[in-house]
VOBA-1610 file (N, C-alpha, C; in pm, whole numbers, padded with zeros to 5 digits, always signed):
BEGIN
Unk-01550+03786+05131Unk-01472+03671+05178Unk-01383+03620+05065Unk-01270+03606+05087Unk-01157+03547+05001Unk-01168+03442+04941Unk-01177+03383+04827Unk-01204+03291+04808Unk-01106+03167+04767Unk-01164+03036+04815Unk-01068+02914+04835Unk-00981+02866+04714Unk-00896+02798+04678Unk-00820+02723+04579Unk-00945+02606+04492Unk-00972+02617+04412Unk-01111+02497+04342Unk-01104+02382+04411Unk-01031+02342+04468Unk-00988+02164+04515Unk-01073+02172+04663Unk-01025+02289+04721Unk-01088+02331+04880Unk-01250+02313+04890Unk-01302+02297+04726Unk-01450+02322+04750Unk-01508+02206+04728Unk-01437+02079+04733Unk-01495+01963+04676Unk-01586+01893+04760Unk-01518+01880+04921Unk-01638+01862+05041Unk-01771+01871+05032Unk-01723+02017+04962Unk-01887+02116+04972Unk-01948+02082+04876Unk-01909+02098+04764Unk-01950+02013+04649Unk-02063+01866+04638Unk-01961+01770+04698Unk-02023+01618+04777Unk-02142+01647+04850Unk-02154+01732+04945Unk-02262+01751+04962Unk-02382+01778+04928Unk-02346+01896+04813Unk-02437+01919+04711Unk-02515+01838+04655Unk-02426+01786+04628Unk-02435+01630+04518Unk-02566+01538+04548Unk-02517+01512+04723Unk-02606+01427+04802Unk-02738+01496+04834Unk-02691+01620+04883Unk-02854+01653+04945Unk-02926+01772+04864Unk-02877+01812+04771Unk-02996+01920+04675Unk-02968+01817+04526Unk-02909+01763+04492Unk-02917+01639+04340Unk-02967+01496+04380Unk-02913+01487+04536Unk-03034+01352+04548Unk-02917+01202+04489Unk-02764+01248+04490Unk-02720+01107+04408Unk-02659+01051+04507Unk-02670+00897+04484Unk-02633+00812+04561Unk-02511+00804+04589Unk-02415+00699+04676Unk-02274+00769+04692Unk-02178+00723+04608Unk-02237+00629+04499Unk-02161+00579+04392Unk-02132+00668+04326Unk-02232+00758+04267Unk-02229+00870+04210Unk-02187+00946+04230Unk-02138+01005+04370Unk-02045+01098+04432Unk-01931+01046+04442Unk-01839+00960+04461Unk-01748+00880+04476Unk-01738+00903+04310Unk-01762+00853+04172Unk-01731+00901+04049Unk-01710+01052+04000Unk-01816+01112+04065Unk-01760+01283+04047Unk-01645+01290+04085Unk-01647+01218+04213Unk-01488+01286+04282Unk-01369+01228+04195Unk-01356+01150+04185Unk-01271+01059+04102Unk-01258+01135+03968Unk-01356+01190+03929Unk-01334+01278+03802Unk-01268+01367+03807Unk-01346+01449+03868Unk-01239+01617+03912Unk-01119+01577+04001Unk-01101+01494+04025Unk-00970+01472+04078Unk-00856+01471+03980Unk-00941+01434+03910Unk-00825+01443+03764Unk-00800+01584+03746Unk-00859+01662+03711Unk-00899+01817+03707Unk-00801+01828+03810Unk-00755+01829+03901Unk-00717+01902+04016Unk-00556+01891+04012Unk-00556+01723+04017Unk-00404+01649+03964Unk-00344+01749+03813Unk-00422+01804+03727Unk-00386+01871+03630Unk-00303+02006+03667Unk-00427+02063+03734Unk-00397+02194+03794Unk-00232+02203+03882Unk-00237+02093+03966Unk-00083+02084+04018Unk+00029+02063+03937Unk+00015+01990+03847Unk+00151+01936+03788Unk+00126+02061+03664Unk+00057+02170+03664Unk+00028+02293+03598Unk+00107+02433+03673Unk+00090+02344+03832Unk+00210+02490+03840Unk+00057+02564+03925Unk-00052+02531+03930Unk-00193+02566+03951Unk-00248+02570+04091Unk-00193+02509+04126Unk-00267+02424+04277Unk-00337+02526+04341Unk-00326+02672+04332Unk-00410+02710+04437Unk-00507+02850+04345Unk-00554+02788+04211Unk-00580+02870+04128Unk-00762+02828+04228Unk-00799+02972+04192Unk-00963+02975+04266Unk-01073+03001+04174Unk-01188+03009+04183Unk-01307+02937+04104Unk-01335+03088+03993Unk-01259+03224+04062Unk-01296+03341+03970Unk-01178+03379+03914Unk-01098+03306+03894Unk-00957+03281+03824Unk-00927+03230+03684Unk-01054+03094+03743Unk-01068+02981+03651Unk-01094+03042+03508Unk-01009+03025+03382Unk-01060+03080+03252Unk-01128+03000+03179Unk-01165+03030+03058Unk-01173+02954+02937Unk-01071+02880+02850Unk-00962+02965+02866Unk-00820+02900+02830Unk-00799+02821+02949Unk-00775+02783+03017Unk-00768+02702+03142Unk-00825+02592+03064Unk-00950+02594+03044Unk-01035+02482+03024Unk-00965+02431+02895Unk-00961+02501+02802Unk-00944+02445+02713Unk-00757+02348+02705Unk-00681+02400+02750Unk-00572+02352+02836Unk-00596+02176+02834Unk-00703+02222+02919Unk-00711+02094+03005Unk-00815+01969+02913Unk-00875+01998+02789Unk-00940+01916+02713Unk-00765+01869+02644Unk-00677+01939+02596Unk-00593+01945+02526Unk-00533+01822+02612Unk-00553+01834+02748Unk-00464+01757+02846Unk-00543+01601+02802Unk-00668+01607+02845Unk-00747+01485+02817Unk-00761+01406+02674Unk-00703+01459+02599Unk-00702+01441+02443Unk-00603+01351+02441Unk-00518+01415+02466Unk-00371+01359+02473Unk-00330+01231+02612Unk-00395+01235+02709Unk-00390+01150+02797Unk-00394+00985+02773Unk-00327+00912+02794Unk-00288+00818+02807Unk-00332+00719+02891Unk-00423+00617+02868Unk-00520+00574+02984Unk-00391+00459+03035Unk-00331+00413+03146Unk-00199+00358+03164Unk-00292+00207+03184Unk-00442+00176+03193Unk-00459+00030+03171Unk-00461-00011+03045Unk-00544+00071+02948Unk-00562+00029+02784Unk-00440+00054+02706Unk-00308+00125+02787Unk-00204+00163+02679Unk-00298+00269+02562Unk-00385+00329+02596Unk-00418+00383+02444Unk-00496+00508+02543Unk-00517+00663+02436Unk-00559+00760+02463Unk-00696+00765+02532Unk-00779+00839+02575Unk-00864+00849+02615Unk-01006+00888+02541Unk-01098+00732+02556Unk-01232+00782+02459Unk-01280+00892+02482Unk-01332+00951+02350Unk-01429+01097+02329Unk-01532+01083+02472Unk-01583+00951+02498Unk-01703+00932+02618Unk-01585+00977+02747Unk-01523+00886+02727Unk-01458+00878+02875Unk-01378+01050+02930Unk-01366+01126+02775Unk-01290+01196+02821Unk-01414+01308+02876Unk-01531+01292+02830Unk-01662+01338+02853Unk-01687+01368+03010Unk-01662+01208+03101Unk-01713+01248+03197Unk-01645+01337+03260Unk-01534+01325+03248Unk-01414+01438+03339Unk-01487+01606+03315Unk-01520+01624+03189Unk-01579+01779+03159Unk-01702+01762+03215Unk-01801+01685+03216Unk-01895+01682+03288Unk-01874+01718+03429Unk-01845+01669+03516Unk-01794+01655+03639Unk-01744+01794+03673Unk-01657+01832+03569Unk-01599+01985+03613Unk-01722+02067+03583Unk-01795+02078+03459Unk-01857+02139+03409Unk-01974+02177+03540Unk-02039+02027+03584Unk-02114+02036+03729Unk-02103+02099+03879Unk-01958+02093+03890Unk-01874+02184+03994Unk-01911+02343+03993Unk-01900+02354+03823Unk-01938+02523+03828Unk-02066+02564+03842Unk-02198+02463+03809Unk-02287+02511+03800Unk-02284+02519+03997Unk-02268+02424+04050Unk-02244+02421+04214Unk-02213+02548+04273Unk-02067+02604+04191Unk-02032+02771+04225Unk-02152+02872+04162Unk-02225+02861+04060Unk-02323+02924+04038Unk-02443+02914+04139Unk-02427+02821+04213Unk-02602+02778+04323Unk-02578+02845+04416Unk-02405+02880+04444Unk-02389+02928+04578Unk-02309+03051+04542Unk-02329+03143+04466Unk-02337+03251+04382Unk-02161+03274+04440Unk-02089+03165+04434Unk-01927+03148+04443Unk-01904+03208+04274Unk-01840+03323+04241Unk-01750+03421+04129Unk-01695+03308+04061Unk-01709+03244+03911Unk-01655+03156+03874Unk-01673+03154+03726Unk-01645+03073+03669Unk-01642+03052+03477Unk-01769+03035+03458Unk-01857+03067+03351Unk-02004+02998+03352Unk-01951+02826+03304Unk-01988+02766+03321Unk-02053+02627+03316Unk-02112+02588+03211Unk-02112+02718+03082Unk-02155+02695+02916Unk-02026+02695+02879Unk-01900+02686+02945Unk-01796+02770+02873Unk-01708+02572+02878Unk-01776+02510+02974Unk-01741+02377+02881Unk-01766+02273+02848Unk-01700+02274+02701Unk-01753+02237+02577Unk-01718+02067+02575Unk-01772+01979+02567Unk-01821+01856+02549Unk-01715+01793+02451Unk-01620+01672+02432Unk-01509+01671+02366Unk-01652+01621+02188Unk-01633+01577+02054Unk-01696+01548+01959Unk-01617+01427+01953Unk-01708+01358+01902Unk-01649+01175+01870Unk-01748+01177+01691Unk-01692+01125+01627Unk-01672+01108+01514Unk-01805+01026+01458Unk-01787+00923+01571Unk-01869+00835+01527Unk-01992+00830+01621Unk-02018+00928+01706Unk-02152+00957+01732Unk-02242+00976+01649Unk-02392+00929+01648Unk-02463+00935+01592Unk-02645+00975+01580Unk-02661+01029+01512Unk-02814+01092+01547Unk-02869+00990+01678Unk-02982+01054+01708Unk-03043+00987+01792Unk-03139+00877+01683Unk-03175+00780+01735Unk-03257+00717+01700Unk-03383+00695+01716Unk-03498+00720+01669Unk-03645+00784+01678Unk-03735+00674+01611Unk-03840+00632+01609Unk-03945+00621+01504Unk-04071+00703+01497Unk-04110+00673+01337Unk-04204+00796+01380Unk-04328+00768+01406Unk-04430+00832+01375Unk-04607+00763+01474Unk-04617+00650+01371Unk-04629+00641+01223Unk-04627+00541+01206Unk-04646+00412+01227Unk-04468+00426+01256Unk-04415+00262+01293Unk-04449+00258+01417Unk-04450+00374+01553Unk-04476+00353+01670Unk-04642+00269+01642Unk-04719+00301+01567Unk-04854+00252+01555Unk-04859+00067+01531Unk-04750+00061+01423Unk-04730-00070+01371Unk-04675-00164+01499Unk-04561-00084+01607Unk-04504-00173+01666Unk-04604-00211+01778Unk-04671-00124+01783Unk-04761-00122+01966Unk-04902-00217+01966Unk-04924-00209+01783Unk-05045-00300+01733Unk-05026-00464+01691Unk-04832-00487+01728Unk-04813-00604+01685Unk-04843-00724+01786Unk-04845-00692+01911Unk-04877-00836+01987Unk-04969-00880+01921Unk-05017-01001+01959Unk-05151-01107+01932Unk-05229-01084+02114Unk-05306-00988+02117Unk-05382-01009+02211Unk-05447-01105+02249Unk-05435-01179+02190Unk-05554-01353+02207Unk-05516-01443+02311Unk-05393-01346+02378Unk-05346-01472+02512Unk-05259-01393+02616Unk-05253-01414+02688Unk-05232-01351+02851Unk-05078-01229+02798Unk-05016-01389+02748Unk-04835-01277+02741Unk-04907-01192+02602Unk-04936-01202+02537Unk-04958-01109+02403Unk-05053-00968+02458Unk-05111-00981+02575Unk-05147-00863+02599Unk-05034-00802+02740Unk-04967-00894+02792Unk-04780-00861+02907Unk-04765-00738+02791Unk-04740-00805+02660Unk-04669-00706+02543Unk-04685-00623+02516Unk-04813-00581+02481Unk-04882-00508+02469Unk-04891-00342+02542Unk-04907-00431+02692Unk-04911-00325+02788Unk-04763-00281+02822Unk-04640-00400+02800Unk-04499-00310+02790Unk-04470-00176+02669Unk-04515-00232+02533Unk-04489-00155+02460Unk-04577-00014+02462Unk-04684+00000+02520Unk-04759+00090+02518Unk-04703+00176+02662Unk-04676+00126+02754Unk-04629+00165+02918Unk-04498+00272+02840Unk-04399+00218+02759Unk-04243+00289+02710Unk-04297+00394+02640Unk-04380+00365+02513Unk-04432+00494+02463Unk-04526+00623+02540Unk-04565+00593+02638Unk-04616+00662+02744Unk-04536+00713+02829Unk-04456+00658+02871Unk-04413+00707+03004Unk-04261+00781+02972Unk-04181+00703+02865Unk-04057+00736+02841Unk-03988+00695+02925Unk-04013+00576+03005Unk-03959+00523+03116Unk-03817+00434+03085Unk-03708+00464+03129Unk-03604+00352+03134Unk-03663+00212+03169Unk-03544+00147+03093Unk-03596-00002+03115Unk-03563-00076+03232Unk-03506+00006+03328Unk-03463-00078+03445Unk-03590-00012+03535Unk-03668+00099+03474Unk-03742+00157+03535Unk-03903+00099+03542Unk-03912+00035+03425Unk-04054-00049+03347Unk-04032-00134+03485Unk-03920-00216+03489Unk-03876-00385+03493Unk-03904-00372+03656Unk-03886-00255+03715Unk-03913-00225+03856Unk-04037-00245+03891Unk-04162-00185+03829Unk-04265-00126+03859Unk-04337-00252+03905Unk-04438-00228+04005Unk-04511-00329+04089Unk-04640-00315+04084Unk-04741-00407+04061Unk-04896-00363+04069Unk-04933-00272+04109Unk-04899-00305+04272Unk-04969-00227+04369Unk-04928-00003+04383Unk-04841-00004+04220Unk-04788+00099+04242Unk-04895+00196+04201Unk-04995+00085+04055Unk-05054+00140+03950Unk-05195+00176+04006Unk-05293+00100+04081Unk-05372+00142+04145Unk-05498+00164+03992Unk-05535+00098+03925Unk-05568+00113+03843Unk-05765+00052+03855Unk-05837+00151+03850Unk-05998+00119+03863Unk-06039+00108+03720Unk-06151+00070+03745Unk-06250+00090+03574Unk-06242+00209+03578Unk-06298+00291+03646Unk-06298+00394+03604Unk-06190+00485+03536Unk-06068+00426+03591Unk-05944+00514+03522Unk-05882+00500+03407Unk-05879+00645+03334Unk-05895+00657+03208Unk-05710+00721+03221Unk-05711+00771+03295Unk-05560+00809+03311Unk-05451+00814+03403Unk-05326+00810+03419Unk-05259+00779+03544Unk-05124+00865+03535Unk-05101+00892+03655Unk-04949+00896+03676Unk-04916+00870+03824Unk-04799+00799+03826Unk-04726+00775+03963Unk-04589+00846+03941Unk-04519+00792+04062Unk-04399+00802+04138Unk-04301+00695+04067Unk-04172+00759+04018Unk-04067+00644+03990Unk-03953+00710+04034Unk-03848+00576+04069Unk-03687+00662+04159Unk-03608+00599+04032Unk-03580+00730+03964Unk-03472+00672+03861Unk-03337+00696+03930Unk-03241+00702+03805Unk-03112+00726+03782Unk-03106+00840+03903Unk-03005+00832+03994Unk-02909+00888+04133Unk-03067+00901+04189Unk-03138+00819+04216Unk-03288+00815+04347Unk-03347+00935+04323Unk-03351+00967+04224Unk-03424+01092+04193Unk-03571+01050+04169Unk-03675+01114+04219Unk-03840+01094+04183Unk-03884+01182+04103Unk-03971+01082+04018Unk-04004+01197+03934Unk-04159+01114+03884Unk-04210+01181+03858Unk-04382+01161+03800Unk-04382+01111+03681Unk-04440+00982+03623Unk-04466+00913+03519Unk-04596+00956+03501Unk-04655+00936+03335Unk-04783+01021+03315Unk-04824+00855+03226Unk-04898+00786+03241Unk-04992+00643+03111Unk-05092+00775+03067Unk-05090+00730+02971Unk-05204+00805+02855Unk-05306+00685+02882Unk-05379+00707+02781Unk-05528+00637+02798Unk-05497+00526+02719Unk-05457+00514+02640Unk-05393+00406+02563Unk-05337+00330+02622Unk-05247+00326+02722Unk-05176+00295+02811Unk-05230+00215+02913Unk-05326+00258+02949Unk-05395+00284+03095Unk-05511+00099+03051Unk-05545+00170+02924Unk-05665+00045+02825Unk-05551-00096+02872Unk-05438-00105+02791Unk-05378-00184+02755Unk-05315-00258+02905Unk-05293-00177+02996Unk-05274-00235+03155Unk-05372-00298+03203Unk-05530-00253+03195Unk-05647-00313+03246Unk-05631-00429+03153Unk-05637-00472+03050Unk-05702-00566+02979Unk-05554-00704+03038Unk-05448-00674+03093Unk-05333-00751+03123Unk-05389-00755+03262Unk-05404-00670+03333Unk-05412-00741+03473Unk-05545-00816+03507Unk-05629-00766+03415Unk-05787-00852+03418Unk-05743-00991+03394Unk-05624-01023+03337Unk-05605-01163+03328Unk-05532-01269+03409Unk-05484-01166+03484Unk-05356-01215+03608Unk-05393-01248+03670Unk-05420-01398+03733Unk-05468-01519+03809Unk-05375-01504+03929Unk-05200-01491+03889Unk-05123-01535+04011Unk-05114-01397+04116Unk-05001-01402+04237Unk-05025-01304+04337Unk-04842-01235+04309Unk-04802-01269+04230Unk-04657-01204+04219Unk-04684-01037+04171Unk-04599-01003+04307Unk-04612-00843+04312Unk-04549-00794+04191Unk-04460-00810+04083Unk-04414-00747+03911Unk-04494-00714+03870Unk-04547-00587+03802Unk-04597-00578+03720Unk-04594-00634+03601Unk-04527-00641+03543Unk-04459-00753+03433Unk-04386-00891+03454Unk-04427-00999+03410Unk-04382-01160+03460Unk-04365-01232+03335Unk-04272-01353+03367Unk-04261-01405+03287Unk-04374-01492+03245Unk-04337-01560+03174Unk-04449-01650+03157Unk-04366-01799+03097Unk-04288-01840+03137Unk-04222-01925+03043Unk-04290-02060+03170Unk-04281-02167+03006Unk-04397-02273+03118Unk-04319-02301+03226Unk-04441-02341+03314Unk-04406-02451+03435Unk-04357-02309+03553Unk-04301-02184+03537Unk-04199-02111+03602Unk-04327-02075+03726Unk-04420-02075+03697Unk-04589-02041+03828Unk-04531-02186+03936Unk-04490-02302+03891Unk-04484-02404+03988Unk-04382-02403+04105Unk-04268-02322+04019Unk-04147-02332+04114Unk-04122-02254+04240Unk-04211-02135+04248Unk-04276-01994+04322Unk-04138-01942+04329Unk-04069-01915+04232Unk-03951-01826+04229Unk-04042-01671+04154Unk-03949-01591+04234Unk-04042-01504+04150Unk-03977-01459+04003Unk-04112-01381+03939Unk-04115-01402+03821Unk-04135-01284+03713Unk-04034-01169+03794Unk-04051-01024+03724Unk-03939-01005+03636Unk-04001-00967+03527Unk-03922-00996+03379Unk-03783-00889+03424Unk-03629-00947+03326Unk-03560-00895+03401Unk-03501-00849+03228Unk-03439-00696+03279Unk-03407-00617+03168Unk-03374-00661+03034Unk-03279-00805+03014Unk-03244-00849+02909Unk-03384-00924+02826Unk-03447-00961+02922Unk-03600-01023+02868Unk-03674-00932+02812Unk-03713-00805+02829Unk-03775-00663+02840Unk-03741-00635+02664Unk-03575-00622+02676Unk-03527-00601+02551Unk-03570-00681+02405Unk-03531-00818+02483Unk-03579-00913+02374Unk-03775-00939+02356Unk-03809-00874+02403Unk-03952-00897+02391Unk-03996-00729+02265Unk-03904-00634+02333Unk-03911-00554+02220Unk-03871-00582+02101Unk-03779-00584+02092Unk-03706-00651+01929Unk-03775-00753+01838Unk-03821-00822+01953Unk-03906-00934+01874Unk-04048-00872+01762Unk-04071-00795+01912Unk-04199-00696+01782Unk-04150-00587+01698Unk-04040-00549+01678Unk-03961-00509+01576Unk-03982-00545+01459Unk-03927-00668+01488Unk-03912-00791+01383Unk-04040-00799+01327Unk-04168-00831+01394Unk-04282-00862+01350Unk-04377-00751+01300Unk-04280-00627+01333Unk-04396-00506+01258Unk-04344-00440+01116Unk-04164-00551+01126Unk-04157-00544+01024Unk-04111-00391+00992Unk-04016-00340+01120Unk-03961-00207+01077Unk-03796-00175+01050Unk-03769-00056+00995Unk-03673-00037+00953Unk-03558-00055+01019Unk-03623-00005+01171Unk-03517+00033+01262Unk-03484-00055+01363Unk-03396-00118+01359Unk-03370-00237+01496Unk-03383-00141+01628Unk-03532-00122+01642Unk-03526-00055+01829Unk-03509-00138+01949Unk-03493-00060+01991Unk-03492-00115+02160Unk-03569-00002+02248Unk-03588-00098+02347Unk-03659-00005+02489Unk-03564+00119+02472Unk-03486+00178+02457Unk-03408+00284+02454Unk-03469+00365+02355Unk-03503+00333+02204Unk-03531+00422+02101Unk-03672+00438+02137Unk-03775+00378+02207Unk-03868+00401+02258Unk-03877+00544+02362Unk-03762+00528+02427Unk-03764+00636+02521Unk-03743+00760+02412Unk-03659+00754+02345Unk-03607+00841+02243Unk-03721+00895+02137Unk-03809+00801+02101Unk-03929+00815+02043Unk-04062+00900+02094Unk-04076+00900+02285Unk-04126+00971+02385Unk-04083+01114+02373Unk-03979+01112+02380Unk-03903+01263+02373Unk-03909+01313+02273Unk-03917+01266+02162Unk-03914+01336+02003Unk-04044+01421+02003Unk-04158+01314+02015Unk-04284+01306+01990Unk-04342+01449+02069Unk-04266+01439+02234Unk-04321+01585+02258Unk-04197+01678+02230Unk-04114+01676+02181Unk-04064+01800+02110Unk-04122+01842+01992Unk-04152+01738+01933Unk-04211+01774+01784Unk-04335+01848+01803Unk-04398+01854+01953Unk-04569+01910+01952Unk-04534+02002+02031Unk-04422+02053+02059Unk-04431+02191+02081Unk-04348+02205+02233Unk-04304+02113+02288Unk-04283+02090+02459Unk-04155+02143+02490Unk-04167+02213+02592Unk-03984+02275+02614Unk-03922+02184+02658Unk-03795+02188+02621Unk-03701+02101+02699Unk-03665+02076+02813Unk-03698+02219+02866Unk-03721+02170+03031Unk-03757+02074+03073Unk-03873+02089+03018Unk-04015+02033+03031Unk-03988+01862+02977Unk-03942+01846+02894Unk-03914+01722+02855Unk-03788+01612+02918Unk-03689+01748+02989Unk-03586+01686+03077Unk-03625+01655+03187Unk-03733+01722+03256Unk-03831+01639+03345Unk-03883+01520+03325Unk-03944+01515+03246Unk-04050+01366+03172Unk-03904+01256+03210Unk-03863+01299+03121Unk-03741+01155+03118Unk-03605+01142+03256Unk-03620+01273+03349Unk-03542+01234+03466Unk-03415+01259+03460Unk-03370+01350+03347Unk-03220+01374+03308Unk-03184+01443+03453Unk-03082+01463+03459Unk-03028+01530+03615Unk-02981+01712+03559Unk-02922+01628+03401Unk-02837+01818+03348Unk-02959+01811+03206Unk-02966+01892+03161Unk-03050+02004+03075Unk-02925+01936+02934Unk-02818+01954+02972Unk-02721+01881+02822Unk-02745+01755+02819Unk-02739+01658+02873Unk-02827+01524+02858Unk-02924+01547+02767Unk-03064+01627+02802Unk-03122+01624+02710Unk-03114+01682+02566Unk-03009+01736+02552Unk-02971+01856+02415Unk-02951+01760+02298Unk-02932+01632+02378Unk-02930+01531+02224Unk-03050+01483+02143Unk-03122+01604+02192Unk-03258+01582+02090Unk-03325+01689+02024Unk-03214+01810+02010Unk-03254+01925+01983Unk-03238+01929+01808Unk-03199+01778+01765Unk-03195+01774+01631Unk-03377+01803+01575Unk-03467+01762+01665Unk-03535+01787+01633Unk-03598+01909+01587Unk-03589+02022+01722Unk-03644+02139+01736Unk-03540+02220+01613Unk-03413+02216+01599Unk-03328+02215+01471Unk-03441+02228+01366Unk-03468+02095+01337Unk-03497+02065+01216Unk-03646+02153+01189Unk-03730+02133+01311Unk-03806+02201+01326Unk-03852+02393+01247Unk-03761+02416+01301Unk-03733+02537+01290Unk-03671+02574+01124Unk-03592+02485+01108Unk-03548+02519+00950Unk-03652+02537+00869Unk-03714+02432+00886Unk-03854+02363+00804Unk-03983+02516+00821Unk-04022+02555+00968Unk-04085+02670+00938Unk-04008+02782+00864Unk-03898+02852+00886Unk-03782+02940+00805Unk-03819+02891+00689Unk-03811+02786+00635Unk-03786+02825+00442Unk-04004+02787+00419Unk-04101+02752+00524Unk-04206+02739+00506Unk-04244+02917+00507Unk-04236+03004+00603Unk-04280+03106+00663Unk-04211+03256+00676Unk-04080+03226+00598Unk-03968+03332+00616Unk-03899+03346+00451Unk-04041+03339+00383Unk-03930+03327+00235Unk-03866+03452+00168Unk-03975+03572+00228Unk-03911+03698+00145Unk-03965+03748+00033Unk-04064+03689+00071Unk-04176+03701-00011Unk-04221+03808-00053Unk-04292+03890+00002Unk-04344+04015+00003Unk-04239+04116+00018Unk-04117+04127+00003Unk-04023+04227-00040Unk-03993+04253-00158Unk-03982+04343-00171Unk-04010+04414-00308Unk-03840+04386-00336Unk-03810+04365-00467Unk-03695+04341-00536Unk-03650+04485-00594
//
């Protein structure tokens, strides 16, 4: 069968999107809007009816050249390294789409991500400080063990913070007897995916809800006085989440100004560093693409150098 002009496949595409990726229609409505750009290129290229086993590498690169140089007409000014990001994303996703539906096309490694200057390592801590920060509440009172069980829930689960701030009692189901858990969470584009509490985790949830007098379905609540009288409800809301982390930052007295974010980042390190594939770890955290997670391969990097000059010295060759 002959195959269509790239633009012809976008329908099909949207669909994709929706019913084997699971994204909501905001999210499809932004793809489209992306590669639309892509497409608008291709025409005023002279292109319009170029097809998906056509598509080159020079093509692509063309078209970063195009986005480099592009002119955003609200900011008067070129287009950020991020912004010019999603557009290659978006295309980049299209091909893997022609790869699902074994449509003849460019591989989908072939493009390359624009570099921004001022990107910067990921941000990690190590067991350490994770030890110092998770041991800093004052358990001696209801919110000091809220804390407790937040900071221990992020290092466990690797959960986004809009993802913590969601979660509801009745999700956790938590007995004496249970020493360990995992549920159900709908992250980023309604995707489900399995959260794992360690035992640590699991301790630090019992000893918080053993104390919870009121009936507000949050797993996490505020506590600021008088707020039980007003019966508004009272589930801590992301900017609170943040500042409750930072605060024990502050108090453990570490290097690194974290946030619920470097926590997640700290999850992911921790099982790369013990051996975990990235697959495997782009699961845990709910990424949608496999390059999402590649911003942590500084680790397995480093990893690897470190055995090479430990295990690969050259030792036993004779000079």
């Amino acid at each position: 069968m002959p195959q269509r002009p790239i633009n012809d496949y976008l329908n099909d595409y949207l669909d994709y999107l929706e019913i084997e990726k699971g994204l909501a229609a905001k999210s499809q409505e932004n793809y489209s809007r992306f590669l639309n750009k892509f497409f608008t290129w291709l025409n005023d290229s002279k292109m319009p009816t170029l097809t998906p086993a056509k598509l080159t590498a020079e093509h692509i690169l063309k078209y970063r050249i195009f986005l480099s140089r592009h002119i955003d007409p609200k900011k008067k000014a070129p287009l950020k390294k991020t912004t010019q990001n999603y557009y290659l994303i978006a295309l980049r996703s299209m091909l893997e789409f022609f790869v699902e539906r074994n449509i003849e096309s460019l591989s989908p490694t072939k493009v390359k991500l624009a570099k921004d200057k001022k990107d910067k390592e990921v941000k990690f801590l190590t067991l350490e400080q994770i030890e110092r920060l998770l041991t800093s509440p004052d358990t001696a009172s209801e919110q000091g063990l809220r804390d407790r069980a937040i900071l221990e829930t992020f290092f466990s689960t690797g959960l986004r913070i809009s993802e913590l701030s969601a979660l509801n009692r009745d999700q956790l189901r938590i007995k004496k007897d249970t020493k360990e858990l995992e549920i159900a969470v709908v992250g980023k584009g309604s995707k489900i995916r399995t959260v794992y509490f360690s035992s640590r985790a699991v301790d630090a949830l019992k000893k918080y809800l053993e104390k919870r007098q009121d009936i507000d379905p949050a797993l996490f609540i505020n506590y600021k006085p008088g707020i039980e009288k007003t019966g508004q409800p009272r589930r801590l809301t992301n900017r609170a989440i943040e500042n409750i982390v930072k605060k024990y930052v502050v108090i453990a007295g570490l290097p690194v100004m974290a946030t619920p974010h470097t926590l997640r980042h700290s999850f992911a390190t921790d099982l790369l560093s013990n051996g975990v594939d990235l697959r495997l770890v782009q699961e845990f955290l709910g990424h949608q693409n496999i390059a999402t997670t590649q911003i942590y391969t500084h680790v397995t990097n480093k990893q690897l150098r470190d055995v090479h000059r430990k295990m690969h010295g050259g030792k036993d060759l004779k000079k």
